[in-house]
C-alpha positions as CSV (number, residue, x, y, z in Angstrom):
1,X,24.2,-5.3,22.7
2,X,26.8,-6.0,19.7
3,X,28.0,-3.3,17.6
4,X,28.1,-4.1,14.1
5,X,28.6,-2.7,10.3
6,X,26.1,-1.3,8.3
7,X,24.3,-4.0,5.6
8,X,21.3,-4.3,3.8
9,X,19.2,-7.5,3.8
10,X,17.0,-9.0,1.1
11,X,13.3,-7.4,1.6
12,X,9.9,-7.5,1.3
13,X,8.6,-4.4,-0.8
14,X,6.2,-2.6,1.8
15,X,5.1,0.2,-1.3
16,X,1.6,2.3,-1.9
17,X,-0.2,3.5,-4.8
18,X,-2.5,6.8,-4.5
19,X,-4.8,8.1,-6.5
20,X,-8.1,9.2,-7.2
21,X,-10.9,7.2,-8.3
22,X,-9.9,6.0,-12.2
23,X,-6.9,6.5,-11.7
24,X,-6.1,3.0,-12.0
25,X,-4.8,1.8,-9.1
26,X,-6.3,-2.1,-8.7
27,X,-4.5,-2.6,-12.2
28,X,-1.5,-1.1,-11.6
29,X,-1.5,-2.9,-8.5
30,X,-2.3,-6.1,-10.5
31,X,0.7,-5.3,-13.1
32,X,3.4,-5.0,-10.7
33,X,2.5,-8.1,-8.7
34,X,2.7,-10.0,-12.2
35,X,6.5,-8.2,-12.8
36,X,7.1,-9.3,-9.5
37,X,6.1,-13.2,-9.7
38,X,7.4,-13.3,-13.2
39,X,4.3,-13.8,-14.1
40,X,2.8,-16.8,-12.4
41,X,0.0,-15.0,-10.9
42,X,-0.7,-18.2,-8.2
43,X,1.4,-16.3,-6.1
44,X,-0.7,-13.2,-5.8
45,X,-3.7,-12.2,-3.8
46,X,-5.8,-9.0,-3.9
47,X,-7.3,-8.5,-0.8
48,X,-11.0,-6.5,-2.1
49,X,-12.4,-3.9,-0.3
50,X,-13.9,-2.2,-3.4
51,X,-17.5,-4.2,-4.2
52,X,-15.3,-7.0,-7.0
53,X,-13.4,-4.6,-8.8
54,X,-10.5,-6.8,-8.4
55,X,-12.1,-9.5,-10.6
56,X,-12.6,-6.7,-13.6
57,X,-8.9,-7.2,-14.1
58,X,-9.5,-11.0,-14.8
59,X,-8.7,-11.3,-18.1
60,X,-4.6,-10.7,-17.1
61,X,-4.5,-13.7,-15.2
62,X,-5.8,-16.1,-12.7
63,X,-5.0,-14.3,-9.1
64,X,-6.2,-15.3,-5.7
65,X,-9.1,-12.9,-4.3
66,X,-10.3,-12.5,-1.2
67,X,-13.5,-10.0,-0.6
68,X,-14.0,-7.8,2.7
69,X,-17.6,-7.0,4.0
70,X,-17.9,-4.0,6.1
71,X,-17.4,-2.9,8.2
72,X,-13.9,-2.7,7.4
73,X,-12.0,-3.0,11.2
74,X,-8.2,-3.3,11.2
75,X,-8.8,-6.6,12.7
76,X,-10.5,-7.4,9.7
77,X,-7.3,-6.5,7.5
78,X,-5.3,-8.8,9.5
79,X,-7.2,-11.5,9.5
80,X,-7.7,-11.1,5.8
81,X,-3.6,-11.0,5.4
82,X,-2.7,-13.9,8.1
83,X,-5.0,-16.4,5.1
84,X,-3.2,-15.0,2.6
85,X,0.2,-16.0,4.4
86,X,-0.9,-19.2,5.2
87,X,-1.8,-20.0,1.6
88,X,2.0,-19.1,0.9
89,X,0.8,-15.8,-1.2
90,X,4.2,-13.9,-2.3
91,X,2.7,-10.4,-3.2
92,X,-0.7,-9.2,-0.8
93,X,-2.7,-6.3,-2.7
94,X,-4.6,-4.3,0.2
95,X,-7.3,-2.9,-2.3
96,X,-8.4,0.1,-0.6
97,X,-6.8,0.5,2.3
98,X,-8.2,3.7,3.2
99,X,-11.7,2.1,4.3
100,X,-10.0,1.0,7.2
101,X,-9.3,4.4,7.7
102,X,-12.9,5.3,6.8
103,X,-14.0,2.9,9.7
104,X,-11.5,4.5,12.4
105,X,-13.1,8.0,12.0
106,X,-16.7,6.5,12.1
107,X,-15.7,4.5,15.0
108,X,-14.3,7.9,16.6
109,X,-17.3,9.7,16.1
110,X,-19.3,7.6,17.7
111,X,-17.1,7.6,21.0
112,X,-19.2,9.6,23.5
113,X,-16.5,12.2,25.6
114,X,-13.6,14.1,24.5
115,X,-13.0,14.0,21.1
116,X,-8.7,14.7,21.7
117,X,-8.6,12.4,24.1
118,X,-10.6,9.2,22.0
119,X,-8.0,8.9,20.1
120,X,-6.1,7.7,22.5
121,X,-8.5,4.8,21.6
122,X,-8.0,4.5,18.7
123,X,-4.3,4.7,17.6
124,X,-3.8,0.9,18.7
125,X,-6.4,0.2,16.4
126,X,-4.4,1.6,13.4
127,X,-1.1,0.2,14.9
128,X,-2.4,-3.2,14.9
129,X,-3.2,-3.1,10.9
130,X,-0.2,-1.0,10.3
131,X,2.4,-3.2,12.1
132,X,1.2,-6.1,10.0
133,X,1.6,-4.5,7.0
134,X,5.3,-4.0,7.6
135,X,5.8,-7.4,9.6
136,X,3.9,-9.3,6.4
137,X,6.6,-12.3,5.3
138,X,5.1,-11.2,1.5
139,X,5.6,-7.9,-0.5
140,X,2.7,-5.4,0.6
141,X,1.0,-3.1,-2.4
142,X,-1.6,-1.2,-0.5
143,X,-4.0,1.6,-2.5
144,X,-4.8,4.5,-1.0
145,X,-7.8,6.9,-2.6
146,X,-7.3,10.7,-2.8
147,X,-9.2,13.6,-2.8
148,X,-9.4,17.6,-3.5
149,X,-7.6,18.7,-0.2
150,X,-8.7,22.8,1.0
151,X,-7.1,25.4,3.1
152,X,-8.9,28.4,4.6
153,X,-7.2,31.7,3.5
154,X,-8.3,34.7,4.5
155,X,-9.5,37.3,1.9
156,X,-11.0,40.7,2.4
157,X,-11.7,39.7,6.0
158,X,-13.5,36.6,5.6
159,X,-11.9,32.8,5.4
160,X,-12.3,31.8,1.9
161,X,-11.8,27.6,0.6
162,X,-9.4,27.2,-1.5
163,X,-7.7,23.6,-3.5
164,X,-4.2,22.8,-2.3
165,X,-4.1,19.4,-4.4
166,X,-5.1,16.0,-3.6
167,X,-4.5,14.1,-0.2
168,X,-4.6,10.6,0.7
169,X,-7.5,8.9,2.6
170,X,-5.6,8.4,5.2
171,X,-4.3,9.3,8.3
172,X,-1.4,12.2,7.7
173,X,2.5,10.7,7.5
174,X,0.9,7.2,6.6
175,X,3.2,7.0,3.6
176,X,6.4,7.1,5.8
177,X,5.6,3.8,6.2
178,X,5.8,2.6,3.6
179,X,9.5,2.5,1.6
180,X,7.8,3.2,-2.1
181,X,5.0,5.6,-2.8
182,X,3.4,5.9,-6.2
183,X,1.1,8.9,-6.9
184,X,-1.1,7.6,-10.2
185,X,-2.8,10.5,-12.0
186,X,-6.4,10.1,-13.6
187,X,-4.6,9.7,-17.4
188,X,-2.4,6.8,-15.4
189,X,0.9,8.5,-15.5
190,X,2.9,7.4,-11.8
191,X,5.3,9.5,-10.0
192,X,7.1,8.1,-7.3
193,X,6.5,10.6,-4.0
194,X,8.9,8.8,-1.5
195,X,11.6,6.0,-2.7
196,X,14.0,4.6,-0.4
197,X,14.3,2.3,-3.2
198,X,16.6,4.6,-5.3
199,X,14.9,3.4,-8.5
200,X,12.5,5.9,-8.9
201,X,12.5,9.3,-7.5
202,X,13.2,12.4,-9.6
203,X,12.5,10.6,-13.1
204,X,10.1,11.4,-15.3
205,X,6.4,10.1,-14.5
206,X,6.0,6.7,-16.8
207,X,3.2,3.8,-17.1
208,X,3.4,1.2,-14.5
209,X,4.6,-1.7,-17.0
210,X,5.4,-5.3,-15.4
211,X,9.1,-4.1,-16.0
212,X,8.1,-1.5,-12.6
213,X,7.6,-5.0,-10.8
214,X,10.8,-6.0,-11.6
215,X,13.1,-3.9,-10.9
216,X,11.5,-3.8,-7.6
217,X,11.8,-7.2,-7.2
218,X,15.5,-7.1,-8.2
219,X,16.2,-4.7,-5.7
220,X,14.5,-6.4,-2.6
221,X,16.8,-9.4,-4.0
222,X,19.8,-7.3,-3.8
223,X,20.9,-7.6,-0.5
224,X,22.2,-10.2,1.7
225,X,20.4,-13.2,2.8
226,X,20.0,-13.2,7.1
227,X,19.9,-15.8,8.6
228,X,16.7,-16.3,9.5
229,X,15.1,-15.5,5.9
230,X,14.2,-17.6,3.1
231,X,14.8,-16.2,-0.4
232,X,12.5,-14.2,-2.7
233,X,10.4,-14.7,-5.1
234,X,12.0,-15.3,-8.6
235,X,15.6,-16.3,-7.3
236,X,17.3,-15.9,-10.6
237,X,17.6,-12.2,-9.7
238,X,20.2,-13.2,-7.2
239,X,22.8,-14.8,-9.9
């Protein structure tokens, strides 16, 4: 047990993009990777949950795909992100991550017993896919659909629906996860909802340009190198 100072290493981004369906989340995804590689999109992989939308995007550049069959188990996930690591990927898109989630509460359903108590069964589940995302040697960009969310209000004695915005496809207080969340609207206007980056939060919302993919690249380069890391993609940041 050692006592030390406080100081920030070099790191992997670990960020999410939500939105609803148009929105434009595989491209946007796709745009920041390229920022991030300096454009040599070798180094990327889209992992495609999404029946080959990831090859619409094509046309920007030749990126690694690799396409998921359901059903979509976290195992699956992880498997899917240790062949990406092997082939020395340097940005992982997890395009949609919340069929996973999807999965989860199908597999819960179909638990016979107490429905409380089952998930007891299947929080390792999650923990597994989660864990990898954050222990992943490559920057993470994991989508994330959202929907209308309701609350019951009561009005002139009866419990009446009503919108309260949109929420993520995923399990509640998945996006303190992660250390950058963009919310994309449907005219593909980002707002940054959590940043531990600095870089983002309380500005104005802007296109996701490959400029976004650099400045988040230059400030996972900003820190120190440990130890027991290996530098980052595009170097040059650091001189």
């Amino acid at each position: 047990m050692q006592l030390r100072q406080s100081e920030r290493k070099q790191a992997r981004i670990k960020m999410a993009l939500q939105g609803s369906a148009g929105s434009g989340k595989t491209y946007s995804s796709l745009i920041i990777a390229k920022g991030m590689t300096n454009g040599d999109f070798s180094k990327v992989a889209i992992i495609d949950t999404e029946n080959g939308s990831a090859d619409l995007y094509a046309h920007l550049g030749t990126y690694n795909v690799l396409s998921l069959k359901p059903p979509f188990t976290p195992q699956q996930y992880v498997d899917a992100i240790n062949i990406c690591e092997e082939a020395g990927m340097e940005v992982i898109i997890l395009d949609s991550i919340s069929h996973c989630w999807d999965y989860l509460l199908d597999y819960h359903s179909s638990l016979a017993g107490n429905s409380f108590t089952n998930w007891a069964k299947i929080k390792p589940l999650e923990k597994l896919f989660i864990d990898k995302i954050l222990q992943c040697k490559a920057h993470v960009i994991a989508t994330m659909r959202t929907k209308q969310d309701y609350v019951l209000n009561q009005k002139d004695g009866k419990f009446v629906p009503e919108k309260v915005g949109l929420k993520s496809v995923q399990r509640d207080g998945l996006d303190y996860e992660f250390t950058l969340v963009f919310d994309i609207d449907i005219k593909h206007f980002a707002a940054a909802s959590k940043d531990r980056t600095g870089l983002f939060m309380g500005k104005p919302e802007f296109n996701i340009t490959e400029k976004t993919g650099e400045e988040i690249l230059k400030w996972c380069n900003s820190g120190s190198i440990s130890d027991k890391s290996t530098p980052l993609t595009n170097p040059s940041y650091l001189h």
